[in-house]
C-alpha positions in Angstrom: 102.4 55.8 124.3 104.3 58.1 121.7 104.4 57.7 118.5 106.2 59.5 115.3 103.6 61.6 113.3 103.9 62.6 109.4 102.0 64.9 107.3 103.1 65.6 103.6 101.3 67.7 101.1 102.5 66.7 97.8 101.7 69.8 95.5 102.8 71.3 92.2 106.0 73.8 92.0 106.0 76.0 94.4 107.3 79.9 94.6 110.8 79.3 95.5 111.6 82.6 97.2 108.5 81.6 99.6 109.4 78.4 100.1 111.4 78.4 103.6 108.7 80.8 104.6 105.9 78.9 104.1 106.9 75.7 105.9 108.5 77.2 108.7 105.4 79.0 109.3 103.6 75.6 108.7 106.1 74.3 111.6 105.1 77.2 114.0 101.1 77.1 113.2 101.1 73.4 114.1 103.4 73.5 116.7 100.9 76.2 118.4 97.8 73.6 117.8 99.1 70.9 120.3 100.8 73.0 122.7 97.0 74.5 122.8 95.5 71.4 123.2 98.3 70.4 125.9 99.5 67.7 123.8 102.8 66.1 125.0 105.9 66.2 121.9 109.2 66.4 120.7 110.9 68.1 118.2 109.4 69.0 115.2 110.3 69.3 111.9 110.2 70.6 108.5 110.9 69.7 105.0 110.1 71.5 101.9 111.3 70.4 98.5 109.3 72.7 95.2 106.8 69.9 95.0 106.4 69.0 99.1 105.7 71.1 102.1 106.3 68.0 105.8 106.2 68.4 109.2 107.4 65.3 111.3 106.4 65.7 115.2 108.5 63.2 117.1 107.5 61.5 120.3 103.8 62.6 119.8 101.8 61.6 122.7 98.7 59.6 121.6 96.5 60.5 124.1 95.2 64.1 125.4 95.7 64.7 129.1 92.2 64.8 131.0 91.5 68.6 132.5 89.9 70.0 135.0 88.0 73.2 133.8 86.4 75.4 136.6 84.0 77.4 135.5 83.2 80.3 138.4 79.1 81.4 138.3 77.7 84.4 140.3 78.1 85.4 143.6 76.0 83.4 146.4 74.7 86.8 147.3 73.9 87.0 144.0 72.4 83.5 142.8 69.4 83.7 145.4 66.5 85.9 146.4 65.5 86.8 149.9 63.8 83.2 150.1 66.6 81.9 149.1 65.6 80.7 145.4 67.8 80.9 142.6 67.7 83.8 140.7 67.7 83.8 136.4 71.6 84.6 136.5 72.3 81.4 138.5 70.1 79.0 136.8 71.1 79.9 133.4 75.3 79.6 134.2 74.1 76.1 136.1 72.0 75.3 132.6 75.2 76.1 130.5 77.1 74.0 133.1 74.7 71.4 132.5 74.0 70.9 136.1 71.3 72.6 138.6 72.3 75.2 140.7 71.9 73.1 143.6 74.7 70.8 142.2 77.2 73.2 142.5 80.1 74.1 144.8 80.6 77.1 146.9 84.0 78.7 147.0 85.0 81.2 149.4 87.4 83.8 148.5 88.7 87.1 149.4 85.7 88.6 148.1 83.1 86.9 148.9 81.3 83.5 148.5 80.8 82.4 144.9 79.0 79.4 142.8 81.3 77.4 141.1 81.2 74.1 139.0 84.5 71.6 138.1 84.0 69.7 135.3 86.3 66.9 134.4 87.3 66.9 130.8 88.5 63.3 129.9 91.4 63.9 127.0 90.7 62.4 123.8 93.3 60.5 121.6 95.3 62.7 119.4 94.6 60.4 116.3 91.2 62.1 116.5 92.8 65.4 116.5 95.3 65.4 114.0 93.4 66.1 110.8 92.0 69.6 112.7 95.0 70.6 113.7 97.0 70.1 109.9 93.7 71.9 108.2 94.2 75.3 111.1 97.9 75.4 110.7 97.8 75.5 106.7 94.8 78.0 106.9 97.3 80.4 108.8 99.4 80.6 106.1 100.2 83.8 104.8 99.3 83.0 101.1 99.0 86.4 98.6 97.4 84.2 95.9 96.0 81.0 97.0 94.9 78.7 93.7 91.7 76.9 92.8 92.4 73.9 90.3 89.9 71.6 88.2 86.3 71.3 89.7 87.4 72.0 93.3 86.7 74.7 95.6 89.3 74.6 97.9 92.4 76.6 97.6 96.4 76.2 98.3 99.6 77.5 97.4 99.7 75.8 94.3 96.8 72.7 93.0 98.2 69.3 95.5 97.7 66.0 94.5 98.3 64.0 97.7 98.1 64.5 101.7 99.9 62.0 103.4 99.3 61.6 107.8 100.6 58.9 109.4 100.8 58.0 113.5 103.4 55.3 113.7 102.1 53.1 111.3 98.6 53.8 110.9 96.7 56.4 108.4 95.5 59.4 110.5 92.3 59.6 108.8 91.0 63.0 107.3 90.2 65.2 104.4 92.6 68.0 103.6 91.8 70.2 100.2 89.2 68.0 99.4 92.5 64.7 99.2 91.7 61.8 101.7 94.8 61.1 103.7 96.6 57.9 102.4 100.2 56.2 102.3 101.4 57.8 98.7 104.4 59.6 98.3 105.6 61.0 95.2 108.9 61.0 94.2 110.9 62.9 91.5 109.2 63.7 88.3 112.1 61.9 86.4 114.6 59.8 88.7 113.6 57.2 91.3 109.9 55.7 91.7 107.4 58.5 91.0 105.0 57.0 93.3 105.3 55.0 96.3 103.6 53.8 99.7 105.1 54.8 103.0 104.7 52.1 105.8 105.5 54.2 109.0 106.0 58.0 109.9 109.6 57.3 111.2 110.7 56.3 107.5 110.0 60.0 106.2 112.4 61.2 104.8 115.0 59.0 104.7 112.6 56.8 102.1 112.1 59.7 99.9 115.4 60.0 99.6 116.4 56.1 98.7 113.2 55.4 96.4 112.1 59.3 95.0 115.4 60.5 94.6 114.2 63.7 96.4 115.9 65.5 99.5 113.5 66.9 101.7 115.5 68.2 104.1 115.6 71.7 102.7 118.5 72.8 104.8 120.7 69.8 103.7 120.1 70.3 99.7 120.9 73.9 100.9 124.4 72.7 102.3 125.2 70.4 99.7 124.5 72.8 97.2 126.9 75.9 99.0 129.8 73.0 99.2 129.8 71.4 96.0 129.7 75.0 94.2 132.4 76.0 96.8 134.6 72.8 95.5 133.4 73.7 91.9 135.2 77.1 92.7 138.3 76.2 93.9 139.1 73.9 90.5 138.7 77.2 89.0 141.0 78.8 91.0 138.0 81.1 92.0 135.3 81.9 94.4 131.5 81.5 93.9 129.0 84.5 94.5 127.0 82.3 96.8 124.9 85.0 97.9 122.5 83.2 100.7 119.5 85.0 99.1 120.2 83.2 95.7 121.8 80.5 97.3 118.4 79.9 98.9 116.5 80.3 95.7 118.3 77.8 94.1 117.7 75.4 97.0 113.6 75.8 96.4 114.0 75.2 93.2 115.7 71.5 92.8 115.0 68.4 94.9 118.5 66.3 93.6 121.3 69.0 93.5 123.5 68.7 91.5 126.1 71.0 90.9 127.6 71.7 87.3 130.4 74.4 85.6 130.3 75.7 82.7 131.8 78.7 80.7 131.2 81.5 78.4 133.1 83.3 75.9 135.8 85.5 77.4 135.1 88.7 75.1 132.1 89.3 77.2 134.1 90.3 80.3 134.5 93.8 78.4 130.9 94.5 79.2 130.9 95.9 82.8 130.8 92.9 85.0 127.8 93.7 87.0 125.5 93.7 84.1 126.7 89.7 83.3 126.3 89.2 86.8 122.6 90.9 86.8 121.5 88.8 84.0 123.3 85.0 85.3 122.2 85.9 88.6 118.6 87.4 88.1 117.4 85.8 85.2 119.4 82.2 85.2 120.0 81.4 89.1 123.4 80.6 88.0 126.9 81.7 90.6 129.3 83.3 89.0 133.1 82.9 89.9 135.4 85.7 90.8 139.3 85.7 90.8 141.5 86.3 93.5 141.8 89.8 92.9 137.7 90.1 92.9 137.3 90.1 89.0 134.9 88.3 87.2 136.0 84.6 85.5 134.3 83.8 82.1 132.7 80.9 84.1 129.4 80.3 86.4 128.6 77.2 88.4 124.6 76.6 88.1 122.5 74.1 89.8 120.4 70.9 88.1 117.8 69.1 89.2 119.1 65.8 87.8 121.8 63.5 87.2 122.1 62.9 83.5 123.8 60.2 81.7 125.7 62.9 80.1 126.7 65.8 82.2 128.0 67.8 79.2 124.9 67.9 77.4 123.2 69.5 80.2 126.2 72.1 80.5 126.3 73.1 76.7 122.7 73.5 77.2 122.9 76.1 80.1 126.2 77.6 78.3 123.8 78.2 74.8 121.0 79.5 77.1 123.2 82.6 78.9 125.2 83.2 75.2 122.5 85.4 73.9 121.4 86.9 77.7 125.3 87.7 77.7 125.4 88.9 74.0 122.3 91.6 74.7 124.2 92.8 77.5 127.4 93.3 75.1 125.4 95.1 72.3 123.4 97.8 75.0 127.0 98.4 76.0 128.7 98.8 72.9 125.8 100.9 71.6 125.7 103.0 75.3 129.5 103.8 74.9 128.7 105.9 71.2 127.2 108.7 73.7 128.9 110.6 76.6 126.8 110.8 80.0 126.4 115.1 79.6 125.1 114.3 76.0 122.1 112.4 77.5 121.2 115.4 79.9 118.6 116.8 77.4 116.9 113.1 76.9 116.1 113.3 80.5 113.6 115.7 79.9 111.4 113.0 78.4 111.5 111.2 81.9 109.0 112.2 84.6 110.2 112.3 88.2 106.7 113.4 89.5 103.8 114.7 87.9 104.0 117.9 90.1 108.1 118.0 90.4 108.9 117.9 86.7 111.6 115.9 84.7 114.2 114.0 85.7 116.2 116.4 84.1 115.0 119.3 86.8 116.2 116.9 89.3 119.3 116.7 87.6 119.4 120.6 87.4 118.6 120.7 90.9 121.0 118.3 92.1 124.1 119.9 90.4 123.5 123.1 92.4 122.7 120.9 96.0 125.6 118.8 95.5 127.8 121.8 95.5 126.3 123.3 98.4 126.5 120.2 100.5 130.3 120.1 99.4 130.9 123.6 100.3 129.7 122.8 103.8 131.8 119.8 104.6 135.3 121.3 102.9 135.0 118.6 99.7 135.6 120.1 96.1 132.4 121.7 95.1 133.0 122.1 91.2 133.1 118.2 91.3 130.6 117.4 93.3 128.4 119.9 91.1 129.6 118.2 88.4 128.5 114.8 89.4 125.4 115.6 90.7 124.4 117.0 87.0 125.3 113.8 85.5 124.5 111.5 88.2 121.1 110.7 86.1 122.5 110.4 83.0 122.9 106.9 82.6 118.9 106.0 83.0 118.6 106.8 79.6 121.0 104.5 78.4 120.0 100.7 76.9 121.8 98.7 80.0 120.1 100.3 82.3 117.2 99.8 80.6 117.8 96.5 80.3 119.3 95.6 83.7 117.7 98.3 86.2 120.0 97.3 89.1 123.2 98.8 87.7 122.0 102.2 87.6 124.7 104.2 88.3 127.3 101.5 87.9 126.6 102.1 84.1 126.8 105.6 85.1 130.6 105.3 86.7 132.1 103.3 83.6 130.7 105.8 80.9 132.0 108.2 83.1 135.4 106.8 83.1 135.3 106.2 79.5 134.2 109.8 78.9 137.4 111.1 81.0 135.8 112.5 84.0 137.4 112.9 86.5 137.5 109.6 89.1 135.7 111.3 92.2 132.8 112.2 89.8 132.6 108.7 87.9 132.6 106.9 92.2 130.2 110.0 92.7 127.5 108.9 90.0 127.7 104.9 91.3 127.5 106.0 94.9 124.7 108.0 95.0 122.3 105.2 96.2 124.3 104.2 98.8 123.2 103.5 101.8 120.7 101.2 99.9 119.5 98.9 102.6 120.2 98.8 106.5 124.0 98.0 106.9 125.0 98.8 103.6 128.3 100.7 102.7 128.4 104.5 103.0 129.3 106.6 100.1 133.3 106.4 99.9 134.4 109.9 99.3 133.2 113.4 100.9 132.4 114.1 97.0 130.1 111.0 96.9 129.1 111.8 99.9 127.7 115.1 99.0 125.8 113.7 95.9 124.5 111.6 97.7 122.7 113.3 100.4 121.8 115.7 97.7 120.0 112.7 96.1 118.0 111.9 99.0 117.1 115.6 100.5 115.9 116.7 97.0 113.2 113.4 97.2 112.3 114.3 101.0 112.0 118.1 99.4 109.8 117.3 96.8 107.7 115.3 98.0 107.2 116.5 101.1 106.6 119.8 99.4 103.5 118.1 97.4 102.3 117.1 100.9 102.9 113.1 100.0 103.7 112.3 103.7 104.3 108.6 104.3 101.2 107.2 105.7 101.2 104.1 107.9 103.5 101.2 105.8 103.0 103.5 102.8 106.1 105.1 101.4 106.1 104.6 97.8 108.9 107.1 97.4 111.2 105.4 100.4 111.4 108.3 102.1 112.5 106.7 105.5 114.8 104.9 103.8 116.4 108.5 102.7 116.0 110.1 105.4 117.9 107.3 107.4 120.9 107.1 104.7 120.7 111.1 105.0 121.5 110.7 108.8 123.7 107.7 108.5 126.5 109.5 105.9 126.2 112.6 108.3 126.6 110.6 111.4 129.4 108.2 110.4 131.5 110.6 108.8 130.8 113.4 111.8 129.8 116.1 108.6 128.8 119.6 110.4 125.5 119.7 108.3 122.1 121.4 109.7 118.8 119.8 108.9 116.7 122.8 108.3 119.9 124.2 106.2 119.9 121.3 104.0 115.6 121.3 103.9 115.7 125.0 103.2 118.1 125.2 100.4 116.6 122.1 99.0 113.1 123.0 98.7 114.0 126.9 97.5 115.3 124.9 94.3 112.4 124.1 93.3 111.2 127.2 92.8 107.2 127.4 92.8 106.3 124.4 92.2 105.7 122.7 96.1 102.4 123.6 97.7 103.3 122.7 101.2 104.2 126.0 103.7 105.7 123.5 106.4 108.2 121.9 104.1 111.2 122.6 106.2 109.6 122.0 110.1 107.9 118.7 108.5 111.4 117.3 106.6 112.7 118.1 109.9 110.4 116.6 111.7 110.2 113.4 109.7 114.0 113.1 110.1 114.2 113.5 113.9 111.6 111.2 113.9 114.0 108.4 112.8 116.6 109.4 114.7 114.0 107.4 117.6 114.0 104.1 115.9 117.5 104.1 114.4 119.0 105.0 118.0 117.1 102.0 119.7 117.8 99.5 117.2 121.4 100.4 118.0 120.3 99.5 121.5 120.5 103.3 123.3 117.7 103.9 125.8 114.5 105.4 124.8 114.5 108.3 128.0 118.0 109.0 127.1 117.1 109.1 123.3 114.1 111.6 124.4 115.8 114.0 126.8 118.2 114.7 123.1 115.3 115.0 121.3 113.5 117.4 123.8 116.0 119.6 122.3 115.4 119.4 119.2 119.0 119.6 118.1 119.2 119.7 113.8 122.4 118.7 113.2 122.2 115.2 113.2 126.6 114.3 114.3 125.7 117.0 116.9 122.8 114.7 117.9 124.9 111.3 118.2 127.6 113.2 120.2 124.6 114.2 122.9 123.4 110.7 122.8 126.4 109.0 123.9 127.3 111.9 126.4 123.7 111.5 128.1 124.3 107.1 127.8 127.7 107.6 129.6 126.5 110.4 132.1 123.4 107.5 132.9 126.6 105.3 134.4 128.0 107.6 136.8 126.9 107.8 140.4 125.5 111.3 140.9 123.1 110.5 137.4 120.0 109.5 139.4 120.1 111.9 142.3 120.2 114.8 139.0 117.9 113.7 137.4 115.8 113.8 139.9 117.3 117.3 140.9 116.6 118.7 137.4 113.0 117.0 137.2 112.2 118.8 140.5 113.5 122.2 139.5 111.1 121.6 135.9 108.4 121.1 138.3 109.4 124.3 140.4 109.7 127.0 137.1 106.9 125.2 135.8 104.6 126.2 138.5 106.0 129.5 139.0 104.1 131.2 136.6 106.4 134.6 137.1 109.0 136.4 134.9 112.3 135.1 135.9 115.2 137.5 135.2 118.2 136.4 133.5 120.9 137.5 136.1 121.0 136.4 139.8 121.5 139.3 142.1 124.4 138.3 144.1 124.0 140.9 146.7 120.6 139.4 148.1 121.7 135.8 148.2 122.3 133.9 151.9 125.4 132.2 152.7 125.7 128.6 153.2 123.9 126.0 150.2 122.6 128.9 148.7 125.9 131.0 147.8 127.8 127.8 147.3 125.1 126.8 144.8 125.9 130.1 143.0 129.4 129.9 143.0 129.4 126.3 141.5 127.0 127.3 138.6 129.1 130.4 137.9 132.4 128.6 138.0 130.7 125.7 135.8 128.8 128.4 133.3 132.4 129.8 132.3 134.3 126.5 132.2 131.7 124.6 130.1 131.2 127.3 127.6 133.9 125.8 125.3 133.0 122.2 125.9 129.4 123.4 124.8 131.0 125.5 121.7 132.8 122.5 120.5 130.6 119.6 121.2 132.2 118.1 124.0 129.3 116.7 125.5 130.4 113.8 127.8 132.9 115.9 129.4 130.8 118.6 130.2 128.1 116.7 132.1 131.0 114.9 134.0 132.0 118.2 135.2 128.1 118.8 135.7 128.2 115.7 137.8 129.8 117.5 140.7 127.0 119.7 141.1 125.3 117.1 143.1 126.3 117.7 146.2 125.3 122.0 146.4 122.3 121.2 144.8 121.3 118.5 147.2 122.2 121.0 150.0 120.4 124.0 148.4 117.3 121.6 148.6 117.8 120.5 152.1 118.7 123.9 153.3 116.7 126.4 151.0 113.1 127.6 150.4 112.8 128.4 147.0 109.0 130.0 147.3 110.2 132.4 149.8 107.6 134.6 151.5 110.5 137.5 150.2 109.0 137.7 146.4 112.4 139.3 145.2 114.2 136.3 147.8 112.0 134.2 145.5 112.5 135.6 142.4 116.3 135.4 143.1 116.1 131.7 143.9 113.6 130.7 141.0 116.7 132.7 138.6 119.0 130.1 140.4 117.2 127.2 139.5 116.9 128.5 135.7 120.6 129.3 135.6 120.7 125.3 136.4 118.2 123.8 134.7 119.9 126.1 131.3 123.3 124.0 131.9 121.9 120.6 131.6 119.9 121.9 128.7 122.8 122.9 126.6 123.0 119.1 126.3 119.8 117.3 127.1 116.5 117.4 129.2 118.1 115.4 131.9 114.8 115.5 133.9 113.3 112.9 131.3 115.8 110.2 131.9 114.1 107.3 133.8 
């Protein structure tokens, strides 16, 4: 027989941004308890509302299917003396069979005769199992800071008041956090019936819903809430910020959406608009509304958690709460704009980077001067990228940013503006953090682009330089998050910049102050190092990723071109058969264990494979040395390609350890002349 089964845990508020997290996991823990006790269902599911985490297993069989366990004991030879007794080892698996060793079964098998014993496991009925099986899956969860509450012992999420299992129609009796399982559901804490009985599991949670005013279905408040705000939009003539991270927030924090718009005085949309966003967004949950052309409407749709008699109430409300968020914002700006950006330079001197690295306004110093090198480099305006890297800091000192941390260097771009800089440094100054997470936009100008590297490589300098290597999941500074928008910018916009160039003139900045020797070879390092796990996310092969990196090339577009040459080489049909070539002849000069002369003496060489080997690599040597010169990378191993067929013969036809040592030495010169080709690209012999 199947059945519907229900368990609720009805609990305080709880964390919002967890909340999807935590019953899913609830889901997959349980889930993983009957499928290891073999128990027959069908789909599962889970609701979470901020004061309810439910799972609901449909078609849940009610009955465990009986087993046959074989448990395998010594070997014959083994389990008896010479007179044939039992030894120890056999009667004491027999004893933990609960049988005698003369009760149990022989079994023949490929290596010999063995004791063995089938025991019959009748299944029990799930009922019986249920309660276990709840109490291990909520143990699994991932809680940072489980709660006591009153007298008890136990502890949750957040304190729970009920725990409600049901099979069918009947109780699944049990004891979860110290609350005996019973019918009682609670509702909402001000619409519907706050408490109420539940007669069968297949009622959840469409009863909730009629009698507690409470949708559990955490995905459909979620939808409701994305298309009322939508529809709330469009009156406006606008579009809601329905970020899904908020918009998932939101849904964790109400159990009746319902979806409301309100306004705010239009003189605040003179403060820049991302610090009103911060603060509606951040600290109030609310969306804000955009116009068609992407600017900010003095309106935000928010989200209650009732439906009140008046609607209006409950908007002035919301509208007098944000007034006074918004008016802060107003005043920090106002008061911010009395100062330029290059007049807050000195203040910076009063802000620590490091303890060992100085002041914010060294860094500042020291990104002016790396800024302009960068730009010098990749043929952008130096004097303006110097100039933004001096006041890219600036506006930390200033009240909004203070006040609202996440528009740091926003702030810096609109005091810019308003100071009359020129526009490349003001985008500079807000694009200096960019990338700032894995997909994010690149910085938009080579200016920007310049200060922003400079930004990262002076971090990877420093701290490097103190010998504050990320350990493990440690990296308080982010430094693989640098070192990956470092690579990204210079890889996406193809910029000619070296590695150890950037680390070298990075770390020289700052004078005497870094204690590490292996600055440069470790940033280097570190950096290649990423190159790894930022190439196989992108789905490139590891072998092909490794015979690049056997290279150890340092310019990191230079890198990405050899990549993809190696990928497209791996398609055509002479790949295998050379990389097995070239792995052969690194086995061969390995082994050799002789000086092996630069030049091949022509006059000594046999005709046939041999010559026409020769010929082919000198041919190839001359051709490729532009293709090399200029990065063409893919067509150069194509041409390489066509070496197949003389090397193949030069191995079929030629002994390379001739009994000749200066035949030998000739041929070993060959096979370093051809191994050097493919290496002006990759290590070829690694590919798989």
């Amino acid at each position: 027989m199947q059945k519907t089964f229900l368990v609720e845990i009805g609990t305080e508020e709880l964390p919002p941004k967890s909340l999807r997290m935590f019953a899913e996991t609830f889901s997959a823990n349980f889930i993983e308890q009957l499928d290891n006790a073999n128990i027959e269902h069908g789909e599962v599911l889970w609701y979470a509302s901020p004061r309810r985490l439910a799972l609901k297993v449909l078609n849940l069989s009610d009955t465990q299917p009986d087993v046959q366990i074989v448990k395998r004991g010594p070997a014959v030879s083994a389990a008896f003396d010479a007179d044939g007794k039992p030894t120890k080892a056999a009667e004491g698996w027999a004893r933990g069979c609960g049988i005698t060793v003369e009760q149990a079964e022989r079994v023949e098998t490929d290596k010999g005769e063995w004791l063995s014993y089938t025991l019959n496991q009748k299944g029990q009925q799930v009922v019986n199992l249920l309660c276990d099986m709840v109490k291990a899956a909520l143990i699994k969860l991932p809680i940072p800071k489980p709660m006591r509450w009153a007298a008890k012992r136990v502890e949750f999420i957040r304190p729970s008041h009920t725990i409600t299992m049901l099979y069918g129609a009947d109780i699944v009796p049990g004891t979860i956090l110290d609350i005996e399982s019973n019918r009682i559901i609670r509702g909402h804490r001000f619409m519907g019936e706050q408490e109420f009985t539940i007669d069968n599991a297949d009622q959840y949670p469409e009863i909730l819903e009629q009698r507690g005013k409470v949708i559990a279905d955490h995905n459909k408040r979620k939808a409701i809430i994305k298309q009322h705000a939508e529809l709330a939009a469009q009156k406006l003539n606008g579009t809601a910020d329905l970020t899904d991270n908020l918009l998932e927030e939101v849904t964790s924090l109400v159990e009746w959406p319902v979806v409301l718009t309100a306004k705010f005085e239009e003189k605040f949309l003179n403060v820049p608009a991302e610090a009103l966003v911060y603060t509606m967004k951040g600290d109030q949950k609310y969306f804000p509304v955009y116009d068609k052309q992407a600017k900010l409407l003095p309106n935000f749709i928010f989200v209650a958690n009732i439906e009140s008699k008046d609607p209006n109430v409950v908007i002035s409300g919301n509208e007098k709460v944000v007034r006074p968020r918004l008016a802060d914002a107003e005043f920090f700006y106002k008061t911010d704009l009395k100062q330029s950006l290059e007049d807050r330079l000195s203040r910076l001197e009063t802000v620590l980077f490091q303890q060992q690295l100085g002041t914010v306004k060294d860094k500042a110093l020291r990104l002016e001067a790396l800024s302009g090198f960068i730009a010098q480099q990749i043929d952008a305006n130096a004097k303006l990228a110097e100039r933004a890297g001096k006041l890219a800091k600036c506006d930390l000192v200033t009240n909004t940013v203070f006040e609202f941390p996440e528009t740091q260097g926003i702030i810096g771009r609109y005091l810019a503006i308003k100071d009359g800089e020129n526009s490349e440094v003001a985008t500079a100054i807000e694009e200096q953090y960019k990338p700032r997470f894995a997909g994010d936009e690149l910085p938009s100008t080579l200016v920007a682009s310049s200060v922003s590297i400079a930004e990262k490589m002076d971090t990877l300098a420093g701290i490097f330089g103190i010998g504050q290597h990320p350990k493990g999941d440690k990296d308080p500074f982010a430094l693989r998050r640098a070192a990956i928008g470092i690579l990204r910018i210079i890889v996406e916009k193809a910029l000619p910049l070296d590695l150890v160039e950037l680390a070298t003139y990075a770390t020289t900045l700052y004078g005497d102050k870094l204690s590490n020797k292996n600055v440069v070879d470790d940033i280097t390092s570190f950096m290649q190092g990423r190159f790894r796990a930022w190439y196989q996310e992108q789905g490139f092969a590891v072998d092909t990723i490794q015979s690049v990196l056997a290279r150890t090339p340092t310019k990191p577009a230079d890198f990405d071109a050899r990549v993809k040459a190696v990928t497209h080489f791996k398609t055509l049909p002479a790949a295998t058969s050379l990389a097995e070539a070239n792995k052969r002849v690194s086995n061969i000069l390995s082994k050799a264990n002789v000086a092996i002369a630069d030049k091949i003496n022509t006059s000594i060489l046999e005709e046939g494979a041999e010559g026409e080997l020769v010929k082919s690599i000198v041919i190839l040597s001359d051709k490729l040395e532009p293709y090399f010169a200029q990065g063409r990378y893919q067509e150069a191993l194509v041409e390489l390609a066509t070496l197949k067929e003389p090397i193949d013969a030069f191995f079929e036809d030629v002994m390379v350890m001739a009994n000749d040592e200066q035949i030998k030495l000739n041929r070993l010169a060959i096979l370093n002349k051809l191994q050097n080709l493919f290496l002006k690209v990759a290590d070829i012999s690694l590919l798989q």
